[in-house]
C-alpha positions in Angstrom: 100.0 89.9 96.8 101.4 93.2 95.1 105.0 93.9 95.0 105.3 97.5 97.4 108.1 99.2 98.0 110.2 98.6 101.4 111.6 100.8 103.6 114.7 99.1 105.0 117.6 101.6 105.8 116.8 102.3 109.4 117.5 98.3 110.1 120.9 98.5 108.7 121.5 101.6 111.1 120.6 100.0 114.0 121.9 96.5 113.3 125.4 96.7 114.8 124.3 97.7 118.2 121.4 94.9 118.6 124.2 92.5 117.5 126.2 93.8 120.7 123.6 93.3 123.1 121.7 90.1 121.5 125.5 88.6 121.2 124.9 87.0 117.9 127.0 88.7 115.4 127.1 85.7 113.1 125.8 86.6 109.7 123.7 84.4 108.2 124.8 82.4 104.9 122.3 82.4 101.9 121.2 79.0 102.7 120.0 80.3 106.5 117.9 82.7 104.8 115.4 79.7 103.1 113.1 77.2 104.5 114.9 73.8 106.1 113.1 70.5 106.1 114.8 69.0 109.3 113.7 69.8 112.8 116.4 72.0 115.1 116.7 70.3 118.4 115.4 72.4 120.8 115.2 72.5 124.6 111.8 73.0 125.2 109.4 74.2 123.4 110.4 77.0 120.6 110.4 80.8 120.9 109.0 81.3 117.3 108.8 85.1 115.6 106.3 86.0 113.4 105.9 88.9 110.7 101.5 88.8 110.6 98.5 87.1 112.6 98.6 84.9 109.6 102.1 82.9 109.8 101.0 83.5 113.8 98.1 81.1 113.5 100.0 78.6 111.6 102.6 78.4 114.2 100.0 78.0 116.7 98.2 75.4 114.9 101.4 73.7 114.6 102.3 73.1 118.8 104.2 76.5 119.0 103.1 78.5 121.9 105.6 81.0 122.3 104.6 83.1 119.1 105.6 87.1 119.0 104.0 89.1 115.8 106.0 91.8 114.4 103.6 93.6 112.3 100.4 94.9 114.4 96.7 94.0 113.1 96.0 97.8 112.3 98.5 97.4 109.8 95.7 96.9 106.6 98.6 95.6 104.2 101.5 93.7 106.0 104.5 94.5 103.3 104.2 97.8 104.0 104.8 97.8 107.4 108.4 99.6 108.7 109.9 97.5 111.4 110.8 99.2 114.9 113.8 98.2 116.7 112.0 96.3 119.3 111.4 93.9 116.3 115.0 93.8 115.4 115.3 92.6 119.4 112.4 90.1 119.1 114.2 88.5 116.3 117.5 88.3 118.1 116.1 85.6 120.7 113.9 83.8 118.3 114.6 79.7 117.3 112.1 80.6 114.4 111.4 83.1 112.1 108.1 82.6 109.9 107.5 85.3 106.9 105.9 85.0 103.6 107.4 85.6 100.3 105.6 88.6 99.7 107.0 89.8 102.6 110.7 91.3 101.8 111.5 92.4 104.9 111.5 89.5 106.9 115.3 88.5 105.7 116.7 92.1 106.6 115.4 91.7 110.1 116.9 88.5 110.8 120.4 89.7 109.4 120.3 93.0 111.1 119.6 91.3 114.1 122.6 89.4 113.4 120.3 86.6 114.5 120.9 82.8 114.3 117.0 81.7 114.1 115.9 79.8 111.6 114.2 81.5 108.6 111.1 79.6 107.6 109.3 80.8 104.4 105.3 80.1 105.2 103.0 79.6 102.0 100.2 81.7 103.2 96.9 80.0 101.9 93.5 79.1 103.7 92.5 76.3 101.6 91.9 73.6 104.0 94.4 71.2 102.4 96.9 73.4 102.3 97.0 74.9 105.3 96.8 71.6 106.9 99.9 70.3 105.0 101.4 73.4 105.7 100.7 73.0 109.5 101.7 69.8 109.6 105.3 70.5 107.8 105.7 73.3 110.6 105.2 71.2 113.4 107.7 68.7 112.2 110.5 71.8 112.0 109.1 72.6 115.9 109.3 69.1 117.4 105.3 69.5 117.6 103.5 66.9 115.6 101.1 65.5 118.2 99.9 69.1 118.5 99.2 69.4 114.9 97.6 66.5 115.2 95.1 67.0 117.4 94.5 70.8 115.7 93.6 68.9 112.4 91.6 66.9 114.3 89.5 70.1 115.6 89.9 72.2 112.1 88.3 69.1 109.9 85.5 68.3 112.4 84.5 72.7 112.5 85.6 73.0 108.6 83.4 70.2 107.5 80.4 72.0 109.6 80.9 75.2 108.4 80.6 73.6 104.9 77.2 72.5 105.2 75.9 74.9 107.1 77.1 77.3 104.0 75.8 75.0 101.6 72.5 75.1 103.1 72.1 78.8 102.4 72.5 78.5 98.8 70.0 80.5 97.2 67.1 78.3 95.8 69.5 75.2 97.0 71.8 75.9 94.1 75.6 76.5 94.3 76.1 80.3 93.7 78.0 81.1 90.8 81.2 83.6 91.8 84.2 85.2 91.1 86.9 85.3 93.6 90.1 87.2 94.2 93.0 85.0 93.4 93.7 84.7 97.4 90.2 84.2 98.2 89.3 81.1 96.2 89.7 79.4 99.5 86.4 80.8 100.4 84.4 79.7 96.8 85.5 76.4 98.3 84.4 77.0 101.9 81.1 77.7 100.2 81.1 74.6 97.9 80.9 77.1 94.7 83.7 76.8 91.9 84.7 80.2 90.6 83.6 81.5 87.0 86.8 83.9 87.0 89.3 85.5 89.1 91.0 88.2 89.4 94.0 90.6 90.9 96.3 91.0 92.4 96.7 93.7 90.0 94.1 96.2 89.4 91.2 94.9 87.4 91.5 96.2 83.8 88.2 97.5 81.5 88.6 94.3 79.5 88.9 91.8 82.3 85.9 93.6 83.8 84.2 93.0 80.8 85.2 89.6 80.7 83.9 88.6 84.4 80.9 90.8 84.2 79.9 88.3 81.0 80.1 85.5 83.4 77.1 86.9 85.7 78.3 86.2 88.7 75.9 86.1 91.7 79.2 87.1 94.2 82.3 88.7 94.2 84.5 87.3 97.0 87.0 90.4 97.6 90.0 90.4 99.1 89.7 92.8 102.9 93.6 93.4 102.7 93.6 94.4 98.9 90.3 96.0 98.1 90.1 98.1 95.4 86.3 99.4 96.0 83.4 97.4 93.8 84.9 95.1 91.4 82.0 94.7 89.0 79.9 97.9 89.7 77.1 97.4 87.2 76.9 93.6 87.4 74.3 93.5 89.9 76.5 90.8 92.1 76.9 91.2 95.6 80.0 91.6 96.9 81.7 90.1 99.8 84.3 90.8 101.8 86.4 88.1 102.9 89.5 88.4 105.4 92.1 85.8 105.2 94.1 87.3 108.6 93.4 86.4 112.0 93.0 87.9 115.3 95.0 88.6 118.1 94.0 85.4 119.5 95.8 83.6 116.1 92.8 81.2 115.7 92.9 80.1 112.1 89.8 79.0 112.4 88.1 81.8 113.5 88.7 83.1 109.4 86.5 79.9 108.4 84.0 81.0 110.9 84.1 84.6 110.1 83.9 83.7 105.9 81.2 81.4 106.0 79.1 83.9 108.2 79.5 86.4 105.6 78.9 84.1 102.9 75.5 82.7 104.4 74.5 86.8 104.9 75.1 87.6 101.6 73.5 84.6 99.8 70.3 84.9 102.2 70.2 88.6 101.2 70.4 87.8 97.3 
């Protein structure tokens, strides 16, 4: 996603006294603030902070069921979001702390906490392979495998259906040609398409318009969190919005569910 700017200086302000009353004044080394491999023994199951919906439904997905979100859903673009003291507190009594590397903020919490959770950087991507792995590889840092497990279980068996009830939609039984954002590819291959171009995060530019509007695409799979209006205005392709966080309820798949119903709309309207 874009860089943005972060607003960090009331976290340093209000570090020292959340260290008092969280009693964990330890400051974490460099090596705390990356991703670990090995599980941390826990008694129980984990308490397990997360910055977005997104890391939230991976953490769920993976056995955790203990999950606090920092940044609220109304919150259109995550890395913009100002944390609130009440994060800083979150943080403080957290085994796990799951952020994205977009997400800058998420190693000033944990140190102005003065917290001794875990810092676990997520790679935030809906394609069904890689979220799986990426499950999987969380629920052997929780102590949760068997959970995973049986969520793959569930995901493959609904992702698989959702396939085929996209590709059934396909406009004279044909795969639709598209162009995705880069963080919505995902959703070309919920849809059984394979993008003719991409585009973003950046703006797109007169010549790469140019460029994809050459390619005639029948869709444009936007991104919902980084839209920039109509990408290809006088292409005469229809435009979809896809949204890659979920709910309060941190279903993962309810994004699947959500994509290919909005895929299956637009390609029935074409």
């Amino acid at each position: 996603m874009a860089r943005t700017r972060v607003r960090i200086p009331s976290l340093l302000a209000l570090s020292a006294a959340l260290v008092l009353t969280a009693g964990c004044g330890n400051t974490p080394s460099p090596q705390d603030a990356k991703s670990q491999d090995g599980p941390r023994p826990q008694a129980g199951k984990p308490v397990v902070v997360v910055t977005t919906t997104w890391e939230g439904a991976f953490a769920k997905a993976a056995g955790a069921e203990d999950v606090k979100v920092i940044v609220p859903q109304s919150v259109h673009h995550a890395p913009d979001y100002d944390p609130k003291p009440s994060d800083l507190a979150a943080v403080a009594k957290a085994d796990f702390v799951l952020y994205a590397p977009f997400e800058p903020y998420a190693a000033k919490i944990k140190e102005a906490a003065g917290s001794k959770a875990k810092l676990v950087e997520v790679e935030l991507d809906n394609d069904p392979d890689k979220a799986s792995a990426e499950v999987a590889r969380l629920a052997g840092l929780f102590g949760t495998p068997d959970a995973a497990t049986q969520w793959k279980a569930g995901f493959d068996t609904e992702y698989a259906k959702l396939n085929k009830e996209v590709q059934a939609a396909w406009p004279g039984g044909r795969s639709p040609s598209v162009v995705t954002q880069v963080f919505t590819a995902w959703s070309a291959k919920l849809a059984g398409a394979t993008p003719v171009g991409t585009y973003g995060p950046e703006a797109v530019t007169p010549a790469q318009l140019a460029e994809l509007a050459a390619k005639k695409p029948e869709l444009v799979l936007d991104n919902a969190h980084m839209s920039t209006g109509t990408v290809l205005p006088d292409s005469g392709a229809r435009q979809v919005k896809i949204v890659n966080y979920p709910g309060e309820d941190l279903d993962l798949l309810t994004v699947y569910r959500n994509a290919a119903a909005e895929l299956k709309k637009a390609m029935g309207a074409s």
